[in-house]
C-alpha positions in Angstrom: 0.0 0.0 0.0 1.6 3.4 -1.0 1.0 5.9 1.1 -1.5 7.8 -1.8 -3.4 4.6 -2.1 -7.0 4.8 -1.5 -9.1 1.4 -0.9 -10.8 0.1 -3.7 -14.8 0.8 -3.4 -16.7 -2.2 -1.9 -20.5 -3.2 -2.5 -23.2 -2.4 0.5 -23.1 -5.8 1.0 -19.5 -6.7 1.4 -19.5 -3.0 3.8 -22.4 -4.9 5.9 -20.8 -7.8 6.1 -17.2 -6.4 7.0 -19.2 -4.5 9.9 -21.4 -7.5 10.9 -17.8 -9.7 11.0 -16.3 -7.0 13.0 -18.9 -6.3 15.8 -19.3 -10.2 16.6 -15.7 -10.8 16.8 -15.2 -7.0 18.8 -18.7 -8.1 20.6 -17.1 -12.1 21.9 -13.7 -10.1 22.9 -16.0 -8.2 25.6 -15.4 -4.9 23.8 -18.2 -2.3 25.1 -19.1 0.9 23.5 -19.6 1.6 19.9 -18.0 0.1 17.2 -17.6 2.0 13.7 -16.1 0.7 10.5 -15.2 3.2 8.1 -14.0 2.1 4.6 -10.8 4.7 4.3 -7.1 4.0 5.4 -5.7 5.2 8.6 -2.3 4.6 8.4 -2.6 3.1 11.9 -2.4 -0.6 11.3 -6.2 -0.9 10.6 -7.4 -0.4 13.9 -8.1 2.7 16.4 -9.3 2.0 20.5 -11.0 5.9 21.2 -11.2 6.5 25.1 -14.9 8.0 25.8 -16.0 10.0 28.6 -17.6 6.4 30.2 -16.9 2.9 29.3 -19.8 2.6 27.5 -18.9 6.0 25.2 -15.5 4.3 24.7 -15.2 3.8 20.5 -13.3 1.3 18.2 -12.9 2.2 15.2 -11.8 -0.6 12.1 -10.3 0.7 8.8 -10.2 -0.9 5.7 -6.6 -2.0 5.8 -7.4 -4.2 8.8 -9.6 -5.9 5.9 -6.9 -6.1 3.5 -4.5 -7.5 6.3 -6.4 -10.0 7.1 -6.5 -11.3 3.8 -3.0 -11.7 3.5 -2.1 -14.5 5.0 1.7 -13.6 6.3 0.1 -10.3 8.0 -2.2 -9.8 11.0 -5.7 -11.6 11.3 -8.8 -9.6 11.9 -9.0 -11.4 15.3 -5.7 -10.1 15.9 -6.2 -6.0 15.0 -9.3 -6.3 17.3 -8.3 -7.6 20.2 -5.4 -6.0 20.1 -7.8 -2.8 20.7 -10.2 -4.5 23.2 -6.5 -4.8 24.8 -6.3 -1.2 25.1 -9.4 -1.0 26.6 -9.0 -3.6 29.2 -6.2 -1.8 30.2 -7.8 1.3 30.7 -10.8 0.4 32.0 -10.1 -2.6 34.3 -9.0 -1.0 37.4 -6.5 -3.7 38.2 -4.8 -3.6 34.8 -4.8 -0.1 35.0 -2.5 -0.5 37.6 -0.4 -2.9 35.7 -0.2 -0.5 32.7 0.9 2.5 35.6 4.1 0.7 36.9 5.1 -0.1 33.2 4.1 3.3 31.9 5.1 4.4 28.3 3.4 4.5 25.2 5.2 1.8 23.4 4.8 -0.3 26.8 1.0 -0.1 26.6 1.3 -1.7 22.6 2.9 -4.6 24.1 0.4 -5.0 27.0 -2.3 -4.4 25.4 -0.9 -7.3 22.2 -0.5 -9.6 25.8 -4.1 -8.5 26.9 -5.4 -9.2 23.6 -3.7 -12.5 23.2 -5.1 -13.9 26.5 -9.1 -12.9 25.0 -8.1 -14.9 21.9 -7.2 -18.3 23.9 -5.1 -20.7 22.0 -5.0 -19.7 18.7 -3.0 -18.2 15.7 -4.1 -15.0 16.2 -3.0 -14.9 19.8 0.1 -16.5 18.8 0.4 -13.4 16.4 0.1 -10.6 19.2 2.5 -12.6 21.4 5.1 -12.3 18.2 4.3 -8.8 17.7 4.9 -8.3 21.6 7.8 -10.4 21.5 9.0 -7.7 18.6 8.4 -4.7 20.6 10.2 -5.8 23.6 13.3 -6.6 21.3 13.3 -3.2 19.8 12.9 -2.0 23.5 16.3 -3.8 24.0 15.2 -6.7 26.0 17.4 -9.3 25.7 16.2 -12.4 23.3 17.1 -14.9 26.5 14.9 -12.5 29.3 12.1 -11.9 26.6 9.9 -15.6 26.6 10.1 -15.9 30.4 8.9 -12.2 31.0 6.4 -12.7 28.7 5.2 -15.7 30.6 5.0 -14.6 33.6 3.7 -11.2 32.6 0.8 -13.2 30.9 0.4 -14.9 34.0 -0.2 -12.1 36.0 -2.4 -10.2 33.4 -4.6 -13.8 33.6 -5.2 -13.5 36.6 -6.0 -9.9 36.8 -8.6 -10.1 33.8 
């Protein structure tokens, strides 16, 4: 995707369905508030966790791309983007993760958490196994060292499990 590309138009139907695909899967992750499918790129990653004035005003958005990613079988599952935002807002709005998310403060620390968050609503499956990855990723650029990162992912899992 170049960064002028615009997404190619879609039918009512397939717009229906995309949004009817989204809100089950963002519905089962326990997402609550709004959630709004628009069919334009946001050069985010294809998704977008809005903080509202209550939990129930809280908004997530979906983007085309998140569409075209899933698609693509080497790049993130639909399952993935979502709960990946749900992630975000457990971590906001669930007062003990909150206070998880405080002592490891930092915006890039809340993308992994919220990728670990996210994996833990997905059970055991691919797509959880893709947010751990992309966690495991973000910890490495962080500087973690490669030996440190699987155990502290573990046993931050572990604790996030138990706080959900």
């Amino acid at each position: 995707m170049d960064k002028f590309d615009e997404p190619k138009p879609i039918t009512r139907a397939e717009q229906e369905a995309r949004v009817k695909r989204f809100i089950e899967i963002g519905r089962t992750l326990g997402f609550v508030g709004s959630m709004e499918y628009r069919h334009v790129y946001s050069r985010s990653g294809g998704g977008q966790y809005c903080i509202g004035p209550s939990h129930d005003k809280d908004i997530l958005i979906l983007y085309a791309e998140a569409f075209e990613r899933d698609a693509d079988p080497d790049d993130f599952g639909l399952e993935a983007i979502i709960a990946h935002e749900c992630g975000h807002q457990h971590l906001i709005r669930n007062k003990n993760l909150r206070a998880v998310l405080a002592k490891f403060s930092g915006e890039q620390f809340e993308e992994i958490l919220a990728s670990l968050v996210g994996s833990l609503l997905l059970g055991d499956s691919g797509s959880a196994q893709t947010l751990l990855w992309k966690a495991t990723a973000e910890l490495d650029q962080m500087g973690m060292p490669p030996e440190s990162t699987a155990t502290f992912i573990e046993r931050l899992r572990g604790l996030l499990r138990k706080l959900l």
